[in-house]
N, CA, C and O atoms as a GROMACS GRO file, in nm:
protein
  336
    1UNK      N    1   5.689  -1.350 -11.104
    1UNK     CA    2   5.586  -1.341 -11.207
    1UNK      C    3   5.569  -1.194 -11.245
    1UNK      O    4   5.556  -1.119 -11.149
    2UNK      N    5   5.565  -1.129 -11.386
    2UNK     CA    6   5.535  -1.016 -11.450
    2UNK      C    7   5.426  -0.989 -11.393
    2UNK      O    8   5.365  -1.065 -11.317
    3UNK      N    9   5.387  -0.854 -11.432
    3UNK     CA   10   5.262  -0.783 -11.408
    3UNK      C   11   5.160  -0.849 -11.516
    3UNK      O   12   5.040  -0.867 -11.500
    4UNK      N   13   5.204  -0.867 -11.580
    4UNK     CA   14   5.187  -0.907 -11.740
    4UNK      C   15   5.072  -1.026 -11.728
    4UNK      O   16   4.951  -1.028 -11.752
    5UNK      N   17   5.200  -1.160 -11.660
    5UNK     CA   18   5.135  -1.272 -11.655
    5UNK      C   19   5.027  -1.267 -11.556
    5UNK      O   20   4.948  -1.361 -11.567
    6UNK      N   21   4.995  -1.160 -11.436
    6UNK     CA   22   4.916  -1.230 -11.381
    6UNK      C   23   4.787  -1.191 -11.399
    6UNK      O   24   4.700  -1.206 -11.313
    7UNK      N   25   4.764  -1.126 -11.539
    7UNK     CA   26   4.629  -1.092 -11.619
    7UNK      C   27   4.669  -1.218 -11.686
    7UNK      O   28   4.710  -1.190 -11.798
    8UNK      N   29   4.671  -1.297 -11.671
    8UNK     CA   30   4.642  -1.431 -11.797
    8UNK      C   31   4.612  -1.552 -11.713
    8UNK      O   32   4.601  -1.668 -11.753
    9UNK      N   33   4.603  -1.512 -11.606
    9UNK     CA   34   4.513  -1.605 -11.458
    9UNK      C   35   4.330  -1.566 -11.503
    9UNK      O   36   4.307  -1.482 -11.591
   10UNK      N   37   4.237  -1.622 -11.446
   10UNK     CA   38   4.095  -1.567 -11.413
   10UNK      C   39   4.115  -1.489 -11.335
   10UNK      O   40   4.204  -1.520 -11.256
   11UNK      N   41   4.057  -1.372 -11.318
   11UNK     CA   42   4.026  -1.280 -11.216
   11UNK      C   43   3.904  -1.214 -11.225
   11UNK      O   44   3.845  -1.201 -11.332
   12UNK      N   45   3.848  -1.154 -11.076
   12UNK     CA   46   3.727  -1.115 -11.098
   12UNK      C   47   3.717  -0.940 -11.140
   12UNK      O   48   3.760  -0.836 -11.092
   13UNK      N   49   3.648  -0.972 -11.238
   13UNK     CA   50   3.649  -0.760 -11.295
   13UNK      C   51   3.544  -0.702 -11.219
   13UNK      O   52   3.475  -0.756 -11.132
   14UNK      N   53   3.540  -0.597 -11.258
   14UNK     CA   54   3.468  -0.461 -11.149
   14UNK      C   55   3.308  -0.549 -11.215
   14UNK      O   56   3.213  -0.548 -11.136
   15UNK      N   57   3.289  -0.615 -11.343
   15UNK     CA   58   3.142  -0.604 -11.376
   15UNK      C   59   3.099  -0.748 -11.316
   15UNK      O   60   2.988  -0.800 -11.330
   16UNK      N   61   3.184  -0.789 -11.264
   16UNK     CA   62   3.165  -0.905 -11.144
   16UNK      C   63   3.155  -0.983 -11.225
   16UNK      O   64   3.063  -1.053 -11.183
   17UNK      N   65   3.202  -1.045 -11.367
   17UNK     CA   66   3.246  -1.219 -11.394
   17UNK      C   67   3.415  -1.177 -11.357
   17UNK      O   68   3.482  -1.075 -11.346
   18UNK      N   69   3.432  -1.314 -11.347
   18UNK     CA   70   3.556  -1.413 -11.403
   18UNK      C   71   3.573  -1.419 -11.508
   18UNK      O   72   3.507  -1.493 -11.581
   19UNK      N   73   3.691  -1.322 -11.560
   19UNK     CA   74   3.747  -1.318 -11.688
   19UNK      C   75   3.882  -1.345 -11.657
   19UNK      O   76   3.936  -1.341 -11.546
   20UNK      N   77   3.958  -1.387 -11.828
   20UNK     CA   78   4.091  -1.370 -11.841
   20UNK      C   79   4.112  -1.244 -11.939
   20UNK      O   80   4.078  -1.248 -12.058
   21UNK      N   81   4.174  -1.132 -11.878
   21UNK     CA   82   4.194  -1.032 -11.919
   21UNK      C   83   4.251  -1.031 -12.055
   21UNK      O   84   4.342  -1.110 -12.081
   22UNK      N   85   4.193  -0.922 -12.175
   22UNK     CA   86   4.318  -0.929 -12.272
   22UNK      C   87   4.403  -0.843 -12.317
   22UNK      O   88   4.357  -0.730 -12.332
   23UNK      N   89   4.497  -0.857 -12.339
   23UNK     CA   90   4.614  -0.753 -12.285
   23UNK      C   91   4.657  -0.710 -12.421
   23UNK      O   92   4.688  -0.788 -12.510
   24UNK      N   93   4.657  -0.543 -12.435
   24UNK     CA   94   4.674  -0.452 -12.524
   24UNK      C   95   4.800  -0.404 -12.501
   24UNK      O   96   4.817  -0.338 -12.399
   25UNK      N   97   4.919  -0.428 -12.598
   25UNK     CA   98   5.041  -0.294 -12.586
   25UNK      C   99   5.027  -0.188 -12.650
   25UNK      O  100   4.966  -0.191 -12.756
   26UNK      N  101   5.077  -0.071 -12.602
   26UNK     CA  102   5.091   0.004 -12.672
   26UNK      C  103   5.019   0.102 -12.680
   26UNK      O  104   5.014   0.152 -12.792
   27UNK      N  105   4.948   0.158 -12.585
   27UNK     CA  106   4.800   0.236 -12.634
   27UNK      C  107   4.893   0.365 -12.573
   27UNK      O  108   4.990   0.374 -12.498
   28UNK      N  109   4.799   0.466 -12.656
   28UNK     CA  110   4.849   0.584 -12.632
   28UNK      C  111   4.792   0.656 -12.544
   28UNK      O  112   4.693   0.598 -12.497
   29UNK      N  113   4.816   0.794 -12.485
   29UNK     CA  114   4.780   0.899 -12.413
   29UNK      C  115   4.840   0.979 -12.430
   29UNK      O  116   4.941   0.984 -12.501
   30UNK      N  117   4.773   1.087 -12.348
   30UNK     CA  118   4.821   1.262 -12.356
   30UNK      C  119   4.980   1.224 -12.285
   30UNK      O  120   5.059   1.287 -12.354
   31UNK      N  121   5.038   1.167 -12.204
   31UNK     CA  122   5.151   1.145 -12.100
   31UNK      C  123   5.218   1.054 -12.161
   31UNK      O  124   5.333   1.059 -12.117
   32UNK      N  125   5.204   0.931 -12.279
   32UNK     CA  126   5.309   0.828 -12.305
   32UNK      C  127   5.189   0.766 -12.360
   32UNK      O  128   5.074   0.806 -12.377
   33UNK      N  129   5.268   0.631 -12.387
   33UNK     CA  130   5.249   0.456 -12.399
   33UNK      C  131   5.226   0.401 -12.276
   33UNK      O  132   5.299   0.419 -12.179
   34UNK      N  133   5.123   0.331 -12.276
   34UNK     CA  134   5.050   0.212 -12.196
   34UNK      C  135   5.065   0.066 -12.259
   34UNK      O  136   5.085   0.035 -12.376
   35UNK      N  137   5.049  -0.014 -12.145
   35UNK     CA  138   5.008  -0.150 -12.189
   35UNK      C  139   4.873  -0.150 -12.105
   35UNK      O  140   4.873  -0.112 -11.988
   36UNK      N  141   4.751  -0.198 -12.176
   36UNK     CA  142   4.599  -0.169 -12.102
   36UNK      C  143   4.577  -0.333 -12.076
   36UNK      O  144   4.643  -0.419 -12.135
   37UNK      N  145   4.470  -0.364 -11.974
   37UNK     CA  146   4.405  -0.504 -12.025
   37UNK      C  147   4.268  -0.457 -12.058
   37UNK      O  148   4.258  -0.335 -12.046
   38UNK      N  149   4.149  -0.523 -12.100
   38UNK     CA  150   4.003  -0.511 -12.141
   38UNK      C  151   3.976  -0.645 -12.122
   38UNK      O  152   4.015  -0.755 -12.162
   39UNK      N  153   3.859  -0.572 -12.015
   39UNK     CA  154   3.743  -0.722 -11.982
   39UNK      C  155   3.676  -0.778 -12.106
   39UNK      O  156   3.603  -0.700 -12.167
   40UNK      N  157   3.687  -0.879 -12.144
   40UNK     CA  158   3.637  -0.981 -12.270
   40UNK      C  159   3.460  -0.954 -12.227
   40UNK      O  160   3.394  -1.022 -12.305
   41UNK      N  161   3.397  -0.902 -12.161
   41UNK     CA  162   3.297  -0.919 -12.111
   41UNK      C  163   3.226  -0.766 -12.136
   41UNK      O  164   3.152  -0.744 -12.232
   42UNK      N  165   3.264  -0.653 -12.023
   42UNK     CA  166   3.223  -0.536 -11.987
   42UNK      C  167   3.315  -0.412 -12.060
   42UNK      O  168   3.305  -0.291 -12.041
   43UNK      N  169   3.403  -0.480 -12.145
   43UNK     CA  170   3.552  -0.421 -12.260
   43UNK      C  171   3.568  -0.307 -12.177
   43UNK      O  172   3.572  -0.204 -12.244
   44UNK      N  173   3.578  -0.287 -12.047
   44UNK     CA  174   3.645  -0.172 -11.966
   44UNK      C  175   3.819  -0.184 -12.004
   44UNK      O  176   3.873  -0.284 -12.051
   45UNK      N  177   3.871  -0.083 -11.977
   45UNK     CA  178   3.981  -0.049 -12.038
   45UNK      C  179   4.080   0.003 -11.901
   45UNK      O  180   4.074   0.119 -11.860
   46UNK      N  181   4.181  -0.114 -11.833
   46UNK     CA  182   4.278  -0.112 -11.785
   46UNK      C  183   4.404  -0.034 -11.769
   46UNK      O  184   4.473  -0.087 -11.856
   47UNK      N  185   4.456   0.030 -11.732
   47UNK     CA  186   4.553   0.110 -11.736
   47UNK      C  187   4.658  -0.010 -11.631
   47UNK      O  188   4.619  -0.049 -11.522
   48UNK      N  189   4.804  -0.055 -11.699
   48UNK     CA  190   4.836  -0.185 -11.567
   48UNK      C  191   4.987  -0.141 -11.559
   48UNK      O  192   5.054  -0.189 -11.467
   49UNK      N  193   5.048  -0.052 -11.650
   49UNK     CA  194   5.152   0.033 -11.532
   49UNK      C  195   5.167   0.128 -11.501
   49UNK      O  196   5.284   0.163 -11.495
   50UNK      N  197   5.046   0.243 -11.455
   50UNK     CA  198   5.036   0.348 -11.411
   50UNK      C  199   4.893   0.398 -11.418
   50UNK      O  200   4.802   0.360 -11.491
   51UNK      N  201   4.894   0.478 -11.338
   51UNK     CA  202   4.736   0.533 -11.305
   51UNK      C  203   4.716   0.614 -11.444
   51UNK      O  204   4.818   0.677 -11.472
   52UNK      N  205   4.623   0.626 -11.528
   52UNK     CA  206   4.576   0.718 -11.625
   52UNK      C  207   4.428   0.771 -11.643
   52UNK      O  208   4.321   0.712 -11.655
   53UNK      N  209   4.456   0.881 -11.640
   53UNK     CA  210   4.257   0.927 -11.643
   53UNK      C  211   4.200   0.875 -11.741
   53UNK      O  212   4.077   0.862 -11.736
   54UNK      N  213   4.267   0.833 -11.851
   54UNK     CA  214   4.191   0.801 -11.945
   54UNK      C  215   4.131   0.626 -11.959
   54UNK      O  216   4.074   0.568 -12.051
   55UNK      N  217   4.167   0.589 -11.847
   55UNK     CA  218   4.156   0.428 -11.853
   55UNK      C  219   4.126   0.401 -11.722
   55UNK      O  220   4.187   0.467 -11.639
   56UNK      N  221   4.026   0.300 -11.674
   56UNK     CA  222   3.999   0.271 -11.526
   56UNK      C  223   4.162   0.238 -11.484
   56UNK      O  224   4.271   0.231 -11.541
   57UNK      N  225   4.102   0.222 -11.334
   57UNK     CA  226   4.239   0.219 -11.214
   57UNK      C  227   4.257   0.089 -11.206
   57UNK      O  228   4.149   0.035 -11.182
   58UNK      N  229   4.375  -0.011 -11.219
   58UNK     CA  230   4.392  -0.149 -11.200
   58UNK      C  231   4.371  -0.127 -11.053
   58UNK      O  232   4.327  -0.228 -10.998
   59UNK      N  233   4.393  -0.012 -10.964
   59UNK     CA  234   4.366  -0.077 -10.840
   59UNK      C  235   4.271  -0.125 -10.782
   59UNK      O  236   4.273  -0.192 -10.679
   60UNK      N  237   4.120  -0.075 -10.888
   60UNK     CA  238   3.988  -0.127 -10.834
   60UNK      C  239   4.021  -0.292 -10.854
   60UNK      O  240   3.956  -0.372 -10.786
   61UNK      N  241   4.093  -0.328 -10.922
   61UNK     CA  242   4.043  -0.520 -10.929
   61UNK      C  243   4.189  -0.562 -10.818
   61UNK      O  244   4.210  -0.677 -10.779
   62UNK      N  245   4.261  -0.463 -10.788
   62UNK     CA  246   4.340  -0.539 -10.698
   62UNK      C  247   4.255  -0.517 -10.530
   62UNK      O  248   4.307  -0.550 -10.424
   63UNK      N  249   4.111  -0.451 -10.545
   63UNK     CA  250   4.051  -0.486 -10.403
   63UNK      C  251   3.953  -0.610 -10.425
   63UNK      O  252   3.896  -0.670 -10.334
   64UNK      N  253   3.944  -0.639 -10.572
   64UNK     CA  254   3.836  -0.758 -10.606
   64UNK      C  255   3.927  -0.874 -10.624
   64UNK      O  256   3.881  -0.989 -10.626
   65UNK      N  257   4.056  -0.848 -10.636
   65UNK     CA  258   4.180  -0.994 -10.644
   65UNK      C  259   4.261  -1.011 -10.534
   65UNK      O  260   4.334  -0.913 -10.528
   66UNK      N  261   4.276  -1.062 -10.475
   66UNK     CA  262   4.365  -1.065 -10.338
   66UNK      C  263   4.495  -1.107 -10.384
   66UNK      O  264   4.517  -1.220 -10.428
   67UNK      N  265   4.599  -0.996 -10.369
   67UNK     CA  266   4.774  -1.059 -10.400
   67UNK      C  267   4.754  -1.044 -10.580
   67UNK      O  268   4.828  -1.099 -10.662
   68UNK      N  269   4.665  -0.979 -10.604
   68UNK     CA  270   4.684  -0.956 -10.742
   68UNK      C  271   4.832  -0.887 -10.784
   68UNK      O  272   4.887  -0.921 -10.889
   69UNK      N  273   4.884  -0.802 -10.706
   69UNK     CA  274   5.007  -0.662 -10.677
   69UNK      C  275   5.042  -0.679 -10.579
   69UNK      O  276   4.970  -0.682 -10.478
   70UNK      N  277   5.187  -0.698 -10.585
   70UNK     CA  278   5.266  -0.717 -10.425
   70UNK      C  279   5.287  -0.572 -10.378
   70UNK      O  280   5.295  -0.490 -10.469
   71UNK      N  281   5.297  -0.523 -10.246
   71UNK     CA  282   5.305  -0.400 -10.177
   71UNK      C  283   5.379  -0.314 -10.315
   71UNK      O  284   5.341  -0.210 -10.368
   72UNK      N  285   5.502  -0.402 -10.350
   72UNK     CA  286   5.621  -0.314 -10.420
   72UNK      C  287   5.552  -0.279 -10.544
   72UNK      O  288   5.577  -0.161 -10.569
   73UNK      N  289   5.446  -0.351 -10.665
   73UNK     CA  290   5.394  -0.299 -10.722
   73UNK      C  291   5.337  -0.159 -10.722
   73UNK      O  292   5.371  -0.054 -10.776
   74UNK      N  293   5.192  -0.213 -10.604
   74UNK     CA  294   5.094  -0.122 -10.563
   74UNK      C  295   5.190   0.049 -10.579
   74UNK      O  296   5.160   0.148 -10.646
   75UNK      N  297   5.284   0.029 -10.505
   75UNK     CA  298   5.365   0.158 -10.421
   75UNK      C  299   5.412   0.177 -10.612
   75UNK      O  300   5.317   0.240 -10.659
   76UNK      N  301   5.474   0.159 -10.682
   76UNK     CA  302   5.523   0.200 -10.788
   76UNK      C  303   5.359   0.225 -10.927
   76UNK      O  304   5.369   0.257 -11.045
   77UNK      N  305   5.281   0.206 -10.880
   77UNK     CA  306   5.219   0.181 -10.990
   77UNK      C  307   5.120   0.349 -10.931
   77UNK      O  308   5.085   0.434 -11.012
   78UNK      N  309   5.102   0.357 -10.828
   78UNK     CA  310   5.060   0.474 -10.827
   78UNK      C  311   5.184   0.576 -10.779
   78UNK      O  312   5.149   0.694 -10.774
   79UNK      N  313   5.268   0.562 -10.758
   79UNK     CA  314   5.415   0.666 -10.756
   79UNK      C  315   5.419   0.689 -10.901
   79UNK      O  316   5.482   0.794 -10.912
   80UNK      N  317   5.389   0.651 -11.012
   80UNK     CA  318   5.449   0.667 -11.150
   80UNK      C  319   5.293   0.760 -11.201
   80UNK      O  320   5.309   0.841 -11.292
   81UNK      N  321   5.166   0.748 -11.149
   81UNK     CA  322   5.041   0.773 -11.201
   81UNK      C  323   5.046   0.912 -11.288
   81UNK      O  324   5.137   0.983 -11.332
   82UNK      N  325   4.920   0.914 -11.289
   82UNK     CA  326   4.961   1.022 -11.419
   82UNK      C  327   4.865   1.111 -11.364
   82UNK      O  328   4.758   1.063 -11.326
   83UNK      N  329   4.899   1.302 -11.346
   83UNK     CA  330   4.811   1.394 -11.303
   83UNK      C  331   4.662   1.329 -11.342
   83UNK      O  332   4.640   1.249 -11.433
   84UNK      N  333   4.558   1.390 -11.239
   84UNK     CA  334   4.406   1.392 -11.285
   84UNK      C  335   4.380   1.514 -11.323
   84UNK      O  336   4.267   1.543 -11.364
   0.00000   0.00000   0.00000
């Protein structure tokens, strides 16, 4: 399963509902292109393949999702992050 698909499950966001994430390509930054998700709810703004200052940390909802990111994710998604 993509990184992709498993924002199109319910999961619980940092503002504590159960949302299905909605998933933005393409957003820009000072460092590249992102693909973001945004809570339909609290519209916080996802950063989901790499750490970016400019967008919360997907890793906060992978301590609120269990198996949201397999080890091999986790390890690549902050190996790729972007200076703070």
């Amino acid at each position: 399963m993509s990184i992709i698909d498993k924002f199109q499950n319910t999961l619980h966001c940092m503002c504590k509902e159960d949302v299905i994430f909605e998933i933005i390509d393409d957003v820009e930054c000072d460092w590249g292109i992102h693909t973001v998700i945004q809570c339909p709810k609290c519209e916080e703004l996802f950063s989901i393949d790499c750490g970016c200052p400019a967008f919360q940390d997907v890793m906060k909802l992978t301590l609120l999702n269990q198996n949201l990111f397999s080890d091999e994710q986790n390890s690549n998604y902050l190996k790729n992050s972007h200076p703070n």
